[in-house]
N, C-alpha and C positions, 0 to 999 in steps of 0.2 A: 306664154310660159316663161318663168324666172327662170337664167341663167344660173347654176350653178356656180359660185364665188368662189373658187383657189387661188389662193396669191401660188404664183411660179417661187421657183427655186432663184429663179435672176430676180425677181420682184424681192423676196426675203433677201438676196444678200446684198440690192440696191441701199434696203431699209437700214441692214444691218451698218453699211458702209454710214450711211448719212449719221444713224444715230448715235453711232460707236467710233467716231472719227478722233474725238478726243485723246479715248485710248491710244491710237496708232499714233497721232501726233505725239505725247508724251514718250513714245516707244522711239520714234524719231530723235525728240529732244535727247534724249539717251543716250543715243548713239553719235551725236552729232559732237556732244560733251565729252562722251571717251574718246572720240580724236582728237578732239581740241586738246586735253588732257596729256595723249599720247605724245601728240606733237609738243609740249608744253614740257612733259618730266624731258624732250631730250634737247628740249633748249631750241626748239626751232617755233615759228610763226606758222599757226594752223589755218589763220584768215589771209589770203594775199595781199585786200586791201584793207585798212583800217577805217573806211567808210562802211563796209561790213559789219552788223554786229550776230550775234549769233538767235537775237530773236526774229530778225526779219532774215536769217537767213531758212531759220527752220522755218516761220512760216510760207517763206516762197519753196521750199523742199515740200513739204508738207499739202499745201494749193496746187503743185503739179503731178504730186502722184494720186493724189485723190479725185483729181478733175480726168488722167488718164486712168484710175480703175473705173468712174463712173462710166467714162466715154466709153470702154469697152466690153461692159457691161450692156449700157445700151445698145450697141452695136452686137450684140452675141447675136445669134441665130440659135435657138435651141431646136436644134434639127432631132431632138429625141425625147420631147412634148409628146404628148397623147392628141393633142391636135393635131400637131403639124405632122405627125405619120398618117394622121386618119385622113392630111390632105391628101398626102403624096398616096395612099393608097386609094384614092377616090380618084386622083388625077389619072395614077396609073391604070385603072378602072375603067375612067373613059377612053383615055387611048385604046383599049384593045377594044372597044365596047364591048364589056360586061356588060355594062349600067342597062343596057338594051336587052339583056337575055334573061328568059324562062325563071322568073322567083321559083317554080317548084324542082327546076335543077339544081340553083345555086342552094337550096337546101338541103340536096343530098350531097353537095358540098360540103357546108357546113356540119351534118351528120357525121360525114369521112372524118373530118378532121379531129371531131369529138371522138371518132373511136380509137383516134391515132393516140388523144392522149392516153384512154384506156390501155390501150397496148403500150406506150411509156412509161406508165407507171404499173402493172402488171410487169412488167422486165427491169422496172427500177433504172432506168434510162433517164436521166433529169436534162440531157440535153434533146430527146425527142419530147419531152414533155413540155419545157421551154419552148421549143418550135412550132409544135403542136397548137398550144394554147394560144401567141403566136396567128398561128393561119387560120385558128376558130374564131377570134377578130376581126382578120380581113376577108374571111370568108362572110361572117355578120357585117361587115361596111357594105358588103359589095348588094346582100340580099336586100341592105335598109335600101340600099339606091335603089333595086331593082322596083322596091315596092312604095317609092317615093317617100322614105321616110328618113327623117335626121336623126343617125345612130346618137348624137349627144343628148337630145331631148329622148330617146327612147332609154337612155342608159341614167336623166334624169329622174323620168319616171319611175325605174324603178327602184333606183334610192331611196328615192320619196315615197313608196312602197314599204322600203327594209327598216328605213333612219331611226322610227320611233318603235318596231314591232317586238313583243314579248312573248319568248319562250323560255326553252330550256332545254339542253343538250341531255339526251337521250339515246345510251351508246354511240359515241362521236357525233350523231347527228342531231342538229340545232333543230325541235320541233315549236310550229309556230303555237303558240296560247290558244288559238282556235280550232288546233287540231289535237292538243291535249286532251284526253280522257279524263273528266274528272275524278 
């Protein structure tokens, strides 16, 4: 089964960083020029040395902040990915062993939880509803464990299900083309 392709939020703004660097150097150059200037209308010497000039100074300005945004960039942890909670809630999972208990309990698990949003949004609550939706997640990680299957490829599937499918909304609700009445 194909992987599903998302560039991350750090992948986009690595890209942005590499292909848009220009910009920010000139924005550098900019500023490096109104002090030189500053120090210039008051009569004083902006470079210390005069083996300095101000284009290799902006480029070594310019080479160190962009080599420390990539670095840490690189270095980020997006501890708040859809993977990396699906790990930590699988790891979590195993520690208590879930992973080992009854699929048809952890589904009325995950039933609870769906009713929790019903009752959130019935009382218009949007922070039980947020939590809700939330534990009907991790309540579905725990049941894919339970039933040995990989919630990303089940949540592939059914993408790849929705991606290309034709209906038409029918008082608020989207009915599929197959289940339209001619």
């Amino acid at each position: 089964m194909d992987k599903l392709e998302i560039s991350t939020p750090k992948e986009d703004f690595r890209d942005w960083i590499v292909d848009n660097w220009e910009m920010v150097e000139d924005s550098i150059a900019k500023s490096i020029d109104k002090v030189a200037n500053a120090y210039s209308e008051k009569g004083e010497n902006f470079l210390i040395d005069d083996s300095v000039d101000s284009d290799n100074l902006l480029e070594e300005i310019s080479e160190n902040i962009k080599k420390g945004l990539l670095n840490v960039i690189d270095t980020y942890d997006n501890t708040s990915s859809i993977d990396s909670l699906t790990n930590k809630i699988e790891d979590w999972a195993t520690e208590k062993d879930l992973h080992l208990s009854e699929p048809s309990k952890q589904f009325l698990k995950v039933i609870e939880e769906v009713g929790e949003i019903a009752e959130g949004m019935a009382k218009n609550r949007e922070e039980q509803i947020k939590d809700s939706i939330g534990d009907v997640y991790v309540t579905l990680v725990i049941l894919s464990m339970q039933l040995d299957l990989d919630i990303t490829e089940c949540i592939k599937l059914a993408y790849d299900e929705i991606k290309d499918r034709k209906g038409k909304m029918i008082g608020g609700v989207f009915i599929k083309q197959e289940d339209l009445k001619e």
